[in-house]
C-alpha positions as CSV (number, residue, x, y, z in Angstrom):
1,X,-58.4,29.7,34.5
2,X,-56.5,27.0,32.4
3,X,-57.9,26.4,29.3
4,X,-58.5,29.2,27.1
5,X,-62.6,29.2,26.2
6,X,-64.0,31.1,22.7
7,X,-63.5,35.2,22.8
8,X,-66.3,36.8,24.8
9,X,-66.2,39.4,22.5
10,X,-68.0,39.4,19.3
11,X,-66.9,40.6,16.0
12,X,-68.2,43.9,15.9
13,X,-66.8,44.4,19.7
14,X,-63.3,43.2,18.0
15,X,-63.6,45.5,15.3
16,X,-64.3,48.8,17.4
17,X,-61.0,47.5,19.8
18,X,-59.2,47.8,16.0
19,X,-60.3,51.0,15.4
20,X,-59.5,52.3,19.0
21,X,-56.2,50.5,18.4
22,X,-55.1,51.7,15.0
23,X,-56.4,55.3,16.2
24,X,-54.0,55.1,19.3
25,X,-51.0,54.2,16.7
26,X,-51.6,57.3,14.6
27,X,-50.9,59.1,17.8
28,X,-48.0,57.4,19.4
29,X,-46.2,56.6,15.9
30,X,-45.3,60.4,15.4
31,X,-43.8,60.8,19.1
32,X,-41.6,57.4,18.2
33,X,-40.4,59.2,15.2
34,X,-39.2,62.4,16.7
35,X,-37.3,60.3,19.9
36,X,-35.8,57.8,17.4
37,X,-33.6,60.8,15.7
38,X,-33.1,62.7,19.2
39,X,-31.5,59.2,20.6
40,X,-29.5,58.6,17.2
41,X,-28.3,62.7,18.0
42,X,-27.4,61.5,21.8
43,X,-25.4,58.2,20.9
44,X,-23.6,59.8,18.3
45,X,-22.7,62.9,20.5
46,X,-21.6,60.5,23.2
47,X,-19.5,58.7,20.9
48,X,-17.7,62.3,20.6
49,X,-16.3,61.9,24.5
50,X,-14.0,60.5,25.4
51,X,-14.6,57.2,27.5
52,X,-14.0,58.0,31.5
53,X,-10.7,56.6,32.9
54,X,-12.4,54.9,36.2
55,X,-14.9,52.7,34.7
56,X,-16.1,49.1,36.0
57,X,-13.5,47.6,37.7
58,X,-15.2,44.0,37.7
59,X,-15.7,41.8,34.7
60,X,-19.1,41.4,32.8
61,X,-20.7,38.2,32.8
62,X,-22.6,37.5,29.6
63,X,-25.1,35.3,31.7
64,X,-27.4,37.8,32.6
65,X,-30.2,37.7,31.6
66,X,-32.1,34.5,32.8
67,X,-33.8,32.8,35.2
68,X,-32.6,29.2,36.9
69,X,-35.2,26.7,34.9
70,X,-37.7,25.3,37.6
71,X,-40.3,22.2,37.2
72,X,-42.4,20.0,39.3
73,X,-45.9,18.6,39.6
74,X,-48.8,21.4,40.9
75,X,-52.6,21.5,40.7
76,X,-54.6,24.3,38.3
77,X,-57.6,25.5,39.0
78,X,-58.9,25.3,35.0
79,X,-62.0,24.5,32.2
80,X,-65.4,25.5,32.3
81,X,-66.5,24.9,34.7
82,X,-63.1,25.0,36.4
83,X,-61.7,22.5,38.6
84,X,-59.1,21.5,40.1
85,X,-56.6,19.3,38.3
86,X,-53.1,17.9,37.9
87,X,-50.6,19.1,35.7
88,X,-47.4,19.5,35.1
89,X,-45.1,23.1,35.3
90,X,-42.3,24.3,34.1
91,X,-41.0,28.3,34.3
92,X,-38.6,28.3,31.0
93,X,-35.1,29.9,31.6
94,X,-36.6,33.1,29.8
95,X,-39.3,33.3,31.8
96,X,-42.3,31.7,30.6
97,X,-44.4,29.5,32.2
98,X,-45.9,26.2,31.0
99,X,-48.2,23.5,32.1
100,X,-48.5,20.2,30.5
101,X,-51.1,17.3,31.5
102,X,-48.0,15.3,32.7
103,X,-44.5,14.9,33.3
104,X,-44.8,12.6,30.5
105,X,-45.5,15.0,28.1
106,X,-42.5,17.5,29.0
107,X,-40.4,15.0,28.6
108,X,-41.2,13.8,25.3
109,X,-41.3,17.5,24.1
110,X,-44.9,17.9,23.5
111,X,-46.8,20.5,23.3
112,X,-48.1,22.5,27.0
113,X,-51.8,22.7,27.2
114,X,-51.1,26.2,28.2
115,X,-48.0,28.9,28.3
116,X,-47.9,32.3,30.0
117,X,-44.9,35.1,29.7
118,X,-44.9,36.9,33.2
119,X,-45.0,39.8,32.7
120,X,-46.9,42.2,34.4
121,X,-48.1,39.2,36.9
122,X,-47.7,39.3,41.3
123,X,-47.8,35.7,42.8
124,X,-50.0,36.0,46.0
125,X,-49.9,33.0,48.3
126,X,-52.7,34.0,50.5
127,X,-56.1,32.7,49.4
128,X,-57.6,34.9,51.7
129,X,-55.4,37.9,50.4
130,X,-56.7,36.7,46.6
131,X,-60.2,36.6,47.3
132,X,-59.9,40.3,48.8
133,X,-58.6,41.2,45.9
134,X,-61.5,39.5,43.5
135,X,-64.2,41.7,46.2
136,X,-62.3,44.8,44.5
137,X,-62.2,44.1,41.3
138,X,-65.6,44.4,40.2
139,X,-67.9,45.4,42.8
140,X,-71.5,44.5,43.1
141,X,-73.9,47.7,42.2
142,X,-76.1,48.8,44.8
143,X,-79.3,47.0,44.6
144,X,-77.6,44.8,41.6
145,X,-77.7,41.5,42.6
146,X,-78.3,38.3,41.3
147,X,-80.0,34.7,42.3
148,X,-76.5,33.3,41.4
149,X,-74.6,32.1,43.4
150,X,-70.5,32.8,43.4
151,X,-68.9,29.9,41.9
152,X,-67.9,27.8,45.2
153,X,-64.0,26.6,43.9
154,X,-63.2,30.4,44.2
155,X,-63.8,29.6,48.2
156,X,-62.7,26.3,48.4
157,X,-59.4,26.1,51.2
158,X,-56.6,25.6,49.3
159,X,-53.8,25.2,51.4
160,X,-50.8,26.5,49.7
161,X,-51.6,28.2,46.7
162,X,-49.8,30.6,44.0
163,X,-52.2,33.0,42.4
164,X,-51.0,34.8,39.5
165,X,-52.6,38.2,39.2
166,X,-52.4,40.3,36.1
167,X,-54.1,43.7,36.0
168,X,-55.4,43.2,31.9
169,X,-54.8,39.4,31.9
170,X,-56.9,36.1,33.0
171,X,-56.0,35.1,36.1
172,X,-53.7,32.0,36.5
173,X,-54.3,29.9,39.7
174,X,-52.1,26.8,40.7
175,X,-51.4,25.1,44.2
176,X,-48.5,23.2,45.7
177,X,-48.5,20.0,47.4
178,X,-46.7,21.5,50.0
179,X,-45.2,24.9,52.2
180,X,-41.9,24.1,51.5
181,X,-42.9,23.5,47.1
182,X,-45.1,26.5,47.1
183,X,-41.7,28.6,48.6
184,X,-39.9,27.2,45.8
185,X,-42.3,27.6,43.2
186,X,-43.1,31.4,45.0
187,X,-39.5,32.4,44.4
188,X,-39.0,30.8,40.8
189,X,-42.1,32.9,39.6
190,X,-41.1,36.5,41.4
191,X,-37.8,36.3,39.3
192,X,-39.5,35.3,35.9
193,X,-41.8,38.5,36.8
194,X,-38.8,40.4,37.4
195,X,-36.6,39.4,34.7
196,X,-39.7,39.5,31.9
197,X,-40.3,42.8,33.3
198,X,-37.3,44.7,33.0
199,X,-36.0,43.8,30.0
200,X,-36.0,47.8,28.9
201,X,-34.6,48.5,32.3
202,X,-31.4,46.9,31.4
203,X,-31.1,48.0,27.5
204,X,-28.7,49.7,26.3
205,X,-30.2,50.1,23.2
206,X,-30.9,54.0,21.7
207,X,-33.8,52.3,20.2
208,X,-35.0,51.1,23.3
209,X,-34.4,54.5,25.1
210,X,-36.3,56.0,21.9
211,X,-39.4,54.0,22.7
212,X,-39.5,54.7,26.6
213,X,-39.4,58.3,25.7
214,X,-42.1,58.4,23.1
215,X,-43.9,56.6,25.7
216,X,-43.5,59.2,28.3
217,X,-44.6,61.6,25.8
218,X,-47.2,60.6,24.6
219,X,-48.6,59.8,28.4
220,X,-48.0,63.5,29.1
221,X,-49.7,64.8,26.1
222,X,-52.8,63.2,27.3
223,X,-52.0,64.6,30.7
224,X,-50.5,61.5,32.4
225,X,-47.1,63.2,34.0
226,X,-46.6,60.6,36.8
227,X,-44.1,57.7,35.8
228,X,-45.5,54.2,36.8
229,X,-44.9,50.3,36.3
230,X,-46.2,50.9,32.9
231,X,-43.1,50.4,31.7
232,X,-42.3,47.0,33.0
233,X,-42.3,45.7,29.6
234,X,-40.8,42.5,27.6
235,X,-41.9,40.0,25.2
236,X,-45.1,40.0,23.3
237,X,-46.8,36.7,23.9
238,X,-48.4,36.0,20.9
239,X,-47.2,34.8,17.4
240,X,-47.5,37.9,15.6
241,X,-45.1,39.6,17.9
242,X,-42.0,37.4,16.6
243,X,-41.8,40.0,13.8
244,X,-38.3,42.2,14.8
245,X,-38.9,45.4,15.7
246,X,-35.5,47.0,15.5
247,X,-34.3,46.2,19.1
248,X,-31.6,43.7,19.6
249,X,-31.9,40.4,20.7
250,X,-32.4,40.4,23.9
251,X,-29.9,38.0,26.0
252,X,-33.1,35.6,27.8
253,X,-31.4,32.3,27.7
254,X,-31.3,29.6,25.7
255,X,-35.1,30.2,25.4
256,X,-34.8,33.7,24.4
257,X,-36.3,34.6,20.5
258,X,-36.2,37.8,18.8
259,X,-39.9,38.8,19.8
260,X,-39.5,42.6,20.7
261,X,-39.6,44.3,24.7
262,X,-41.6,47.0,23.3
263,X,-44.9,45.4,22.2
264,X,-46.4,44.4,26.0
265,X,-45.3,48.0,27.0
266,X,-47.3,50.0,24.5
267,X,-50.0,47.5,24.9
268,X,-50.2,48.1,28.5
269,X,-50.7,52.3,27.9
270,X,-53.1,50.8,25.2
271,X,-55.0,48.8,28.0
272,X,-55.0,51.7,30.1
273,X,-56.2,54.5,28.1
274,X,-59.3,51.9,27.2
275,X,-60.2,50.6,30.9
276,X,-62.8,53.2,32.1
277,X,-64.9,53.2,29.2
278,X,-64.6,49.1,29.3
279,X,-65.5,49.2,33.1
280,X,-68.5,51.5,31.8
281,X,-69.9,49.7,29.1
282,X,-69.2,46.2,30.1
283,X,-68.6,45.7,33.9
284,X,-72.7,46.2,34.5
285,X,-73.6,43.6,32.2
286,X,-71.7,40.9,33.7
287,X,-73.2,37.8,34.3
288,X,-73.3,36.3,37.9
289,X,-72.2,38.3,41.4
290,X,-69.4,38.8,43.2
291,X,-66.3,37.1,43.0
292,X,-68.1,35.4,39.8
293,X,-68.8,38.5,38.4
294,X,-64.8,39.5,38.8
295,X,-64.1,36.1,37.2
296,X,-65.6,37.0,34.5
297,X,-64.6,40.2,33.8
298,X,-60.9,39.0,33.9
299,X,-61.8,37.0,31.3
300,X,-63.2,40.0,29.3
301,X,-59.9,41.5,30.0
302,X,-57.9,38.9,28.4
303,X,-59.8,38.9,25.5
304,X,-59.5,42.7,25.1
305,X,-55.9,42.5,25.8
306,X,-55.3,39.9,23.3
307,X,-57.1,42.1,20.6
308,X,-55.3,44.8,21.5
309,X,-51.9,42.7,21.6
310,X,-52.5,42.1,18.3
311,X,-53.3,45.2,16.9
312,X,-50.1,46.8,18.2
313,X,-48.1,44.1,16.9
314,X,-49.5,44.7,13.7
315,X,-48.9,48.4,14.0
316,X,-45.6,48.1,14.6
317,X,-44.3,45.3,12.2
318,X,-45.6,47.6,9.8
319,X,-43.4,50.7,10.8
320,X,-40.6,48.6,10.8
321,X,-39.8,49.0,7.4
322,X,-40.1,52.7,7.8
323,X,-38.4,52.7,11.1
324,X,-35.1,50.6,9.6
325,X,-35.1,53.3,6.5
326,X,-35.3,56.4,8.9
327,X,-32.5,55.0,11.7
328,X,-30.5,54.6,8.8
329,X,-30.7,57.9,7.1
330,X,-30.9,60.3,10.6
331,X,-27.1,58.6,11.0
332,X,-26.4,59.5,7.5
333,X,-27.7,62.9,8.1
334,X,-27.0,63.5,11.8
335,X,-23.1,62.4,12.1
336,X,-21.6,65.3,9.7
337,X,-23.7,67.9,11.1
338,X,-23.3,66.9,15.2
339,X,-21.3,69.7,15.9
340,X,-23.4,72.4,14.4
341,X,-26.7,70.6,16.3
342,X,-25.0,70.5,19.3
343,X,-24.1,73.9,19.2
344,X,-27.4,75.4,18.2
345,X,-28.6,72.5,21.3
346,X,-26.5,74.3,23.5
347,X,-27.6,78.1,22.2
348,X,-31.1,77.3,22.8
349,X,-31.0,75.8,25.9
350,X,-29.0,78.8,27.3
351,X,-32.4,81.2,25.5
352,X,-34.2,78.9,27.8
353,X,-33.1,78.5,30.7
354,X,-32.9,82.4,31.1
355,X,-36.8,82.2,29.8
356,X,-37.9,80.1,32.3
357,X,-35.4,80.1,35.2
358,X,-37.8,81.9,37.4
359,X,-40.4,79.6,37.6
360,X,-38.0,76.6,37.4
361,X,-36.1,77.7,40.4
362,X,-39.5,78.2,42.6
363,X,-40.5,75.2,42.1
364,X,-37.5,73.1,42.5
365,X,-37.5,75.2,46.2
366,X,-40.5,74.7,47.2
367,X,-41.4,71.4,45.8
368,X,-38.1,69.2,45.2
369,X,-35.9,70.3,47.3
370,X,-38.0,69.7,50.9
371,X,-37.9,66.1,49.8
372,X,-34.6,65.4,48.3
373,X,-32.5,65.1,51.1
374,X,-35.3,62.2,52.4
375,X,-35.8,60.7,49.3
376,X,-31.7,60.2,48.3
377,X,-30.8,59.2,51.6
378,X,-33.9,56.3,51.4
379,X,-33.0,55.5,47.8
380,X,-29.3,55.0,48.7
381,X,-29.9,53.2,51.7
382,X,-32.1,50.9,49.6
383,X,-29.3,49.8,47.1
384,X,-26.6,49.9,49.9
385,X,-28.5,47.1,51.7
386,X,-28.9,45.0,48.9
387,X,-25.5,44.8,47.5
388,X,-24.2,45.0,51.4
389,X,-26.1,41.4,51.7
390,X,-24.4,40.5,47.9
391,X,-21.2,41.4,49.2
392,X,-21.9,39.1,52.6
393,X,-22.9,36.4,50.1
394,X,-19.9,36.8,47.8
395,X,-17.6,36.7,50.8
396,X,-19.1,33.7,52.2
397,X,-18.9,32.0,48.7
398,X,-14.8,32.9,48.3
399,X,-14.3,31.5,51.5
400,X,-15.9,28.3,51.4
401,X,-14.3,27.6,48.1
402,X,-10.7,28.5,49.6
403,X,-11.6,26.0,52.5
404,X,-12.5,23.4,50.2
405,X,-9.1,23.9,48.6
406,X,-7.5,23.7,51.7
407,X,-9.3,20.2,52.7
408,X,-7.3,18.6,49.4
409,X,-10.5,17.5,48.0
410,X,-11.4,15.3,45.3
411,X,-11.3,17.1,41.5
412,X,-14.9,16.1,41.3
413,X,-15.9,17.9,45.0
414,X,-14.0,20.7,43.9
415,X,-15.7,21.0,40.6
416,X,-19.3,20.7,42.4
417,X,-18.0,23.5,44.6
418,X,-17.2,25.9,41.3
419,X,-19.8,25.3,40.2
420,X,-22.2,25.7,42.9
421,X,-20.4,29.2,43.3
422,X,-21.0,30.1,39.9
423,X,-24.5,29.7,40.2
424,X,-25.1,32.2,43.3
425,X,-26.3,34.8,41.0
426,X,-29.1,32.3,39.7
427,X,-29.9,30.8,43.2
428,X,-33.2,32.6,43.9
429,X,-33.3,30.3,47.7
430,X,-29.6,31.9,48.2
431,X,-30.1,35.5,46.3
432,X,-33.3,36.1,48.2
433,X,-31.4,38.0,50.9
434,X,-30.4,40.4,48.6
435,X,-33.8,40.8,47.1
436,X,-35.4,40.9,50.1
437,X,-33.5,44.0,51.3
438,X,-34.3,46.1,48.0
439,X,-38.0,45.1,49.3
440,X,-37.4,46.3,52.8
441,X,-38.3,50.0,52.0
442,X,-40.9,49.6,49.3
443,X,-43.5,51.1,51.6
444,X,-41.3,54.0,52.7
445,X,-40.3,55.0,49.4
446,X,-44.2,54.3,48.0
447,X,-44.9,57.6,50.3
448,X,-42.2,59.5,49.9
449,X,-42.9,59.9,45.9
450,X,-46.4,59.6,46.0
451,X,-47.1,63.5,46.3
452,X,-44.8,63.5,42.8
453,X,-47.2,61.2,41.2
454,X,-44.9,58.6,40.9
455,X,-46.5,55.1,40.9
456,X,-43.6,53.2,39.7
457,X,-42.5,51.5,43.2
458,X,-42.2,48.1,41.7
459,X,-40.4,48.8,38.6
460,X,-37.8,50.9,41.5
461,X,-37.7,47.9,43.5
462,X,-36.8,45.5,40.8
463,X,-34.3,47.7,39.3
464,X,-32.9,47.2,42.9
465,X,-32.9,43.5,42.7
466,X,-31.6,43.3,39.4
467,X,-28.4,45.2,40.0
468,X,-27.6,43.0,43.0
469,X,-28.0,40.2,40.9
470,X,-25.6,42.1,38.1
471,X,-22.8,42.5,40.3
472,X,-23.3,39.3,41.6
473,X,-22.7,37.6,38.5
474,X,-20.0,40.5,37.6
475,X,-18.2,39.4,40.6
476,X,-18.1,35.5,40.4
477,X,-17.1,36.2,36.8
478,X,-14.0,38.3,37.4
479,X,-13.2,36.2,40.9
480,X,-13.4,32.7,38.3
481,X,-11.4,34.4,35.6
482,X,-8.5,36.0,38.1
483,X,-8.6,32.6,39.7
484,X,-8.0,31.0,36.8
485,X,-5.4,32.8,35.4
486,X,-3.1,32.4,38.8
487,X,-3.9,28.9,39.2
488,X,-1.2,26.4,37.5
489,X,-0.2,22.6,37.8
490,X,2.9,23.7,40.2
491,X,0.9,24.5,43.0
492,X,-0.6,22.4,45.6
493,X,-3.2,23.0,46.8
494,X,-2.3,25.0,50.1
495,X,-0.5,27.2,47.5
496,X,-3.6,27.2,45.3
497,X,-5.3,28.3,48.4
498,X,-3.0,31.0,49.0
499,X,-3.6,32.2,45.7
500,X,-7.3,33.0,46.1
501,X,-6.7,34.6,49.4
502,X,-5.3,37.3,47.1
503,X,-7.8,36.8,44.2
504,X,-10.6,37.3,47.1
505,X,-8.7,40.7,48.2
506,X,-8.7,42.2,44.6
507,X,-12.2,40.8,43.9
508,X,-13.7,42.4,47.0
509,X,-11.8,45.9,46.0
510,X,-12.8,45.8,42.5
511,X,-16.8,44.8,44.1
512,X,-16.4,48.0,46.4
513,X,-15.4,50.3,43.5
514,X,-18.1,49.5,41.6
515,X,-20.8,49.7,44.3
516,X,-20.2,52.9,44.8
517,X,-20.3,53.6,41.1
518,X,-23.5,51.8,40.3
519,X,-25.4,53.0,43.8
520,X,-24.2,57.0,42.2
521,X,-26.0,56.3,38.9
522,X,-29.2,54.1,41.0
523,X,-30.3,56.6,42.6
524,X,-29.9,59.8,40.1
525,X,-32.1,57.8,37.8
526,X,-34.3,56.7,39.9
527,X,-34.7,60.6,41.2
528,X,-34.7,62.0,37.5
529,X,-37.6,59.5,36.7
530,X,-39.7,60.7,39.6
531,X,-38.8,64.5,39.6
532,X,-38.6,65.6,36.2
533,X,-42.5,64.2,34.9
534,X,-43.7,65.9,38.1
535,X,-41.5,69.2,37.3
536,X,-42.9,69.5,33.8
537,X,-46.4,68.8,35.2
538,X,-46.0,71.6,37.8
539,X,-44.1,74.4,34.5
540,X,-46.6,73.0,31.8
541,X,-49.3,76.3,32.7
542,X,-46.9,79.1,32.3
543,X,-44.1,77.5,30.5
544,X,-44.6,75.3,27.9
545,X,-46.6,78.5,26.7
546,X,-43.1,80.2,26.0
547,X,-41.6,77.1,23.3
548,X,-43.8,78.8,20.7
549,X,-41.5,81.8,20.9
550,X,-38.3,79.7,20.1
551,X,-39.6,76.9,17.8
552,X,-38.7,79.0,14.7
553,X,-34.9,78.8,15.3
554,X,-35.3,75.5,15.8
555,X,-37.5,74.3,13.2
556,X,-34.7,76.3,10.9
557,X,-32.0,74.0,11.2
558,X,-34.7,71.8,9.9
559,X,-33.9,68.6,11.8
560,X,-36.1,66.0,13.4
561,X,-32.9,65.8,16.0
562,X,-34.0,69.0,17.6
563,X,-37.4,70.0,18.9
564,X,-38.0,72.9,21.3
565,X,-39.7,70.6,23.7
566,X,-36.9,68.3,24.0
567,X,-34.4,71.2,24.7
568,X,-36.7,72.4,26.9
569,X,-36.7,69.0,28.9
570,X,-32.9,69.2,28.7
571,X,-33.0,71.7,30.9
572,X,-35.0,71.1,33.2
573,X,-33.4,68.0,33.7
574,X,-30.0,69.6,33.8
575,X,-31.0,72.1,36.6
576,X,-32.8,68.8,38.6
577,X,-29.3,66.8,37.8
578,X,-28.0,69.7,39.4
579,X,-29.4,69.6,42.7
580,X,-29.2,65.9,42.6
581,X,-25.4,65.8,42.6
582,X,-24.9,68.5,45.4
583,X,-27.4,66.0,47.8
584,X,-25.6,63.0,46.6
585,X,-22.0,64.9,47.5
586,X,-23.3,65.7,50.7
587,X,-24.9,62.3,51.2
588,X,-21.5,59.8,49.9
589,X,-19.6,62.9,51.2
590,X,-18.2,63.4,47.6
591,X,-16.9,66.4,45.9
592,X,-16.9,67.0,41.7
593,X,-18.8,63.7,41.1
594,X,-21.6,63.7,38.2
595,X,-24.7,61.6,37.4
596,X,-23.2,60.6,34.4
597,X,-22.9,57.2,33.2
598,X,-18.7,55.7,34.0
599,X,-17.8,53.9,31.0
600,X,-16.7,50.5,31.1
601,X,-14.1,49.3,29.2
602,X,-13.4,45.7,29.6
603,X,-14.5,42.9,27.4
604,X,-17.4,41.2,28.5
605,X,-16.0,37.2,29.5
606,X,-18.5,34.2,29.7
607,X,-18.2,32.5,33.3
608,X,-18.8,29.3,31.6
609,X,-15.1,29.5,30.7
610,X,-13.9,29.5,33.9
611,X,-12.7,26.3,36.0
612,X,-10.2,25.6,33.4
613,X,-7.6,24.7,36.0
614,X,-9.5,21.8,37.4
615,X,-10.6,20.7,33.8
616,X,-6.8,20.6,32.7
617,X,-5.0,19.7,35.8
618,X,-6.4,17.1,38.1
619,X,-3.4,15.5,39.0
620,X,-2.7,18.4,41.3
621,X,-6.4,18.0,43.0
């Protein structure tokens, strides 16, 4: 489970994955191409309005995104045959784990015996739990079974382990020394998963947007409507994958690297479109029994995976020429002609909406609308729990730093006590509260969208987390920065106190404001991304036959900007976004409020500037 043995699959098995691969490309490729020129239409068209008035009231931290850097001694179950051995761990700031053979080694910067990014992995802590989970995996055949024996380690007690499961990947499995370590290490991993996992989540990027729709797309095409975790995607873990792929750089840390967030998502859909006919071919010819047998075929997994890791990679650091050429000339192209797009956008979608308002309207009756009410009040009741416990925490932190104040401590104590409070967001013993309410309703909300086909729980659940941990970091930032600025060498520190009383009342107000804000935009997404595939799904029969009709006018204008099936999804989105705001109005008991984004004006600020008042004046401490 450590050490990474020879491929089990031979050359020509390699070179049939490349065909399958490079086959796959030719598909997807085409569908990136068309959603790269509609987002350079939408960005430029948003550029056109006007920024909203009452954007973010809190300050952004430019911390986000990382994870607090955790290390220590564990045992790894690894080799052939495995056992159970010593190492030494270390889950990077961006997320990536590593083992060395000792302390030793990490300190004198040499090289891990082994590294994993975490994406896509769950951290069980049961072995019991883990070994249920191997019985599933690859079942024994009726009348199938073997003289061997299961491989005895897999049963051995361990007493606190930390299995990391990956759905396409080798298993990884490590144990603690003790309840209180394994905790530790339990929370450390969940937020490397979470943070390598939603690194499109959080972009901004049209690029990035682009990608996840192509995705989408080309998933429906081959009749896939339901959204799922697929798209909990981030870094490629291999060396070909440092090749840019036209995204920016995302903010991981001071381990972050250029590799793209795009390249473990497509490889997922990859990995997904080839498992049955793998579990045909392969699954029956598996050496052993049992949980041997599911050994095994994890191992089989990883080696396909990795093939097919590397054949996206390869496919797309070869459109990236292409891709840099085309973003460049659909601006050059797009920008003096918005106008006339948008209108002909706006002419067509009115042709067909009156098309297909019949159906659309039945549908959202009988279908969407018996479960919005549920599903918006759950959804919203989901975020206001979490960032209720971040507002507890952010409370609790003010305070304890004004008492400190108060107690005339020492400029060292009080620098300890800045910066303990700038670290809450990174805290994952202190932030689990938060987390842990997003988590509360996972089950709930897993059968509320189930009948939609919507499978992407997790990726809902961490989107959860991560905002709590953005305004959490928001908030310490502007409370620092406010601080800061009122603080000067003529106060004492009762005054000094004072003075964050009313930093802590502004703070609070500005944290409220945008909670509201944020919790508005949580939940419309998160309804859009599980009504609108299962929408289309439901219109695709009688329809998507109508587009034909339309796609003349359309193909006219003779721009890759506009295609009658992304009007077509403009509207039904717009009549879903619809519905959504009247439930949400009812539900915040709001009037003329929108789904769309607020803008956010204010320059992002770096915490690590703040505490400039101790730093300067410690004559006063």
């Amino acid at each position: 489970m450590g050490g990474r043995p020879s491929s089990p699959l031979d050359k020509r098995q390699q070179q049939h994955l490349r065909g399958q691969v490079d086959a796959l490309m030719k598909n997807f490729l085409p569908q990136y191409r068309v959603q790269l020129a509609a987002s350079v239409l939408r960005q430029i068209s948003r550029e056109l309005v006007p920024q909203e008035l009452a954007g973010c009231q809190l300050l952004h931290s430019k911390k986000l995104p990382r994870v607090r850097e955790h290390r220590g001694p564990l045992i790894q179950l690894q080799g052939h045959p495995p056992q159970w051995q010593p190492i030494f761990c270390v889950l990077r700031g961006d997320g990536r784990l590593e083992w060395f053979s000792h302390r030793e080694e990490y300190e004198n910067g040499g090289r891990p015996l082994g590294s994993a990014a975490l994406t896509g992995y769950t951290v069980l802590t049961s072995q019991r739990e883990y070994l249920h989970l191997l019985d599933t995996l690859c079942p024994d055949s009726p009348g199938d079974h073997t003289q061997e024996e299961p491989d005895p380690l897999l049963e051995m007690p361990v007493n606190f382990p930390l299995f990391l499961q990956h759905p396409f990947r080798r298993h990884l499995c490590f144990s603690a020394a003790t309840g209180e370590t394994q905790r530790a290490w339990r929370l450390a991993l969940q937020g490397g998963i979470r943070l390598r996992g939603t690194v499109l989540q959080r972009s901004q990027a049209p690029a990035a947007h682009a990608f996840l729709d192509a995705i989408r797309l080309y998933r429906q095409h081959k009749g896939h409507f339901g959204h799922d975790d697929t798209t909990l995607g981030s870094d490629a873990e291999v060396s070909a994958a440092q090749a840019r792929t036209g995204t920016p750089r995302s903010s991981l840390g001071p381990q972050g690297s250029p590799r793209s967030p795009l390249l473990q998502v497509l490889t997922a859909v990859l990995m997904r479109e080839l498992l049955p006919a793998l579990q045909a071919q392969t699954q029956t010819g598996l050496r052993g029994a049992g949980r041997a047998r599911a050994w095994a075929w994890t191992e089989l997994l990883d080696a396909v995976h990795a093939a097919v890791l590397a054949g996206a990679s390869a496919g797309l650091r070869a459109f990236q020429p292409e891709k840099d050429e085309l973003l460049t000339a659909l601006d050059k192209t797009i920008r003096p002609e918005v106008d006339h797009l948008l209108s002909l956008r706006g002419r067509m979608s009115a042709k067909l909406l009156a098309q297909v308002q019949g159906p659309l309207e039945s549908c959202l009756r009988r279908k969407v609308d018996v479960q919005l009410p549920r599903l918006t009040q759950t959804l919203l009741n989901t975020v206001e729990a979490a960032l209720g416990a971040v507002q507890t925490l952010l409370v609790q932190g003010m305070d304890r730093l004004s008492r400190h104040l108060r107690g005339n401590p020492s400029s060292t104590r009080l620098r300890k006590e800045v910066y303990s409070f700038g670290e809450m967001p990174w805290d994952p013993e202190l932030m689990q509260t938060c987390y842990r309410e997003a988590e509360r309703s996972r089950g709930h909300l897993g059968q509320l969208v189930a009948p939609f086909g919507f499978s992407g729980v997790r990726s809902l659940v961490f989107g959860a987390q991560d905002l709590s941990q953005q305004l959490m970091a928001d908030a310490v930032a502007t409370f620092l920065q406010l601080a800061d600025q009122c603080l000067t060498t003529a106060l004492d520190c009762i005054q000094a106190a004072q003075q964050l009383e009313k930093v802590r009342g502004r703070v609070l107000k500005k944290f409220q404001s945008d909670s509201s804000s944020v919790q508005r935009r949580f939940v419309c997404g998160w309804q859009i991304c599980i009504f609108l595939p299962f929408v289309l799904s439901q219109l695709e029969p009688s329809c998507k036959a109508e587009l034909p009709e339309f796609e003349g006018e359309v193909l006219a204008v003779g721009s890759p900007a506009l295609t009658i099936e992304g009007i077509y999804e403009d509207v039904i989105r717009g009549a879903l976004l619809q519905r959504i705001d009247r439930e949400l109005n009812k539900a915040l008991g709001a009037s003329d409020v929108s789904c769309a984004p607020d803008g956010c004006s204010e320059v992002p600020w770096n915490q690590a500037e703040a505490g400039s008042w101790m730093e300067q004046h410690p004559p006063v401490l």
